[in-house]
N, C-alpha and C positions, 0 to 999 in steps of 0.2 A: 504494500500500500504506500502512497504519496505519505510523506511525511505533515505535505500542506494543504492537503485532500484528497480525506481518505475514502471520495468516489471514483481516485483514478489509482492505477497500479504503477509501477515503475519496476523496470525490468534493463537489467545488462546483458545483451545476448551476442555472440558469436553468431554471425548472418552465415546462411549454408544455403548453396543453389537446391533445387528440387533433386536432387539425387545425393543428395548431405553431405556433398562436398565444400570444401568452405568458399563462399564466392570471396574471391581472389581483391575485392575492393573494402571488404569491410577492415574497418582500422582495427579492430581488436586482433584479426585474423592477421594482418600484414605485422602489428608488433609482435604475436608470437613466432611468428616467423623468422622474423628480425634477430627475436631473443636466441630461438633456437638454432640459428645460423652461426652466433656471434660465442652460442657455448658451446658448440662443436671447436670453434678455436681454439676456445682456453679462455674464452671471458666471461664475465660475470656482469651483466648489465641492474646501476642501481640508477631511480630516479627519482627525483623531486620532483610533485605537480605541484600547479598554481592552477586552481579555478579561477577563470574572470569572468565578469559580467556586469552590467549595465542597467540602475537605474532609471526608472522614467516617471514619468507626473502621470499618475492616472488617467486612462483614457488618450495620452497622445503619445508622442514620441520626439518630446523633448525632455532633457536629463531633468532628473531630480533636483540638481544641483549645479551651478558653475563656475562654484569657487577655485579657487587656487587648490592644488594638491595638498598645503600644507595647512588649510583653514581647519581650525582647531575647531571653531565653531561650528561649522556646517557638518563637520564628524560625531560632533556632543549631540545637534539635530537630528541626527540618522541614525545615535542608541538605538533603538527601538527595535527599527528592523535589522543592523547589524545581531542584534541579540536570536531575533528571529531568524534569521539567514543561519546563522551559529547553530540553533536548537536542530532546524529540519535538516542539515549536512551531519550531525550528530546521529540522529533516528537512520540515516542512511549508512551510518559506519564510518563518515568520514571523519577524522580526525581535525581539526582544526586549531594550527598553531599560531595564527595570527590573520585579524581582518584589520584592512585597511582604506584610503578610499582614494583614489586616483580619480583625476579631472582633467579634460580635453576640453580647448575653445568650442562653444556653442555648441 
């Protein structure tokens, strides 16, 4: 179930053509492949993710916000749902070592 509702599901899957072989475009397919390529050498592949994503003002598609990267205020603003953002990446297993909030012109 959705962490943010729980009328929808959420699912991480491995895409396989009609005969269950893996179709050759799905990203999860091509990084094991990747992996498994790279530990046939002798390596060991480790990574860091970074989730991003993009507030907007309800109803349009303009940001939330368009402060400067480093406005303390417009961060103290967006408690809320940085909080929330937090909880539901949580319910989903992700760990979360740090949010922050990055701003682009306009």
């Amino acid at each position: 179930m959705s962490p943010w509702d729980s009328r929808l599901g959420l699912a991480f899957v491995n895409i396989l053509e009609r005969d269950g072989n893996p179709y050759m475009l799905c990203p999860r397919q091509l990084l094991q492949k990747s992996v498994n390529e790279l530990k046939s050498l002798g390596y060991e592949i480790k990574a860091g993710i970074e989730i991003e994503f993009m507030l907007f003002k309800e109803g349009t598609a303009d940001p939330l916000e368009k402060n400067h990267y480093l406005c303390l205020s417009s961060t103290l603003d967006m408690e809320e749902s940085f909080l929330d953002i937090n909880d539901w990446l949580a319910k989903l297993g992700v760990e979360v070592e740090c949010i922050h909030k990055e701003s682009y012109p306009g």
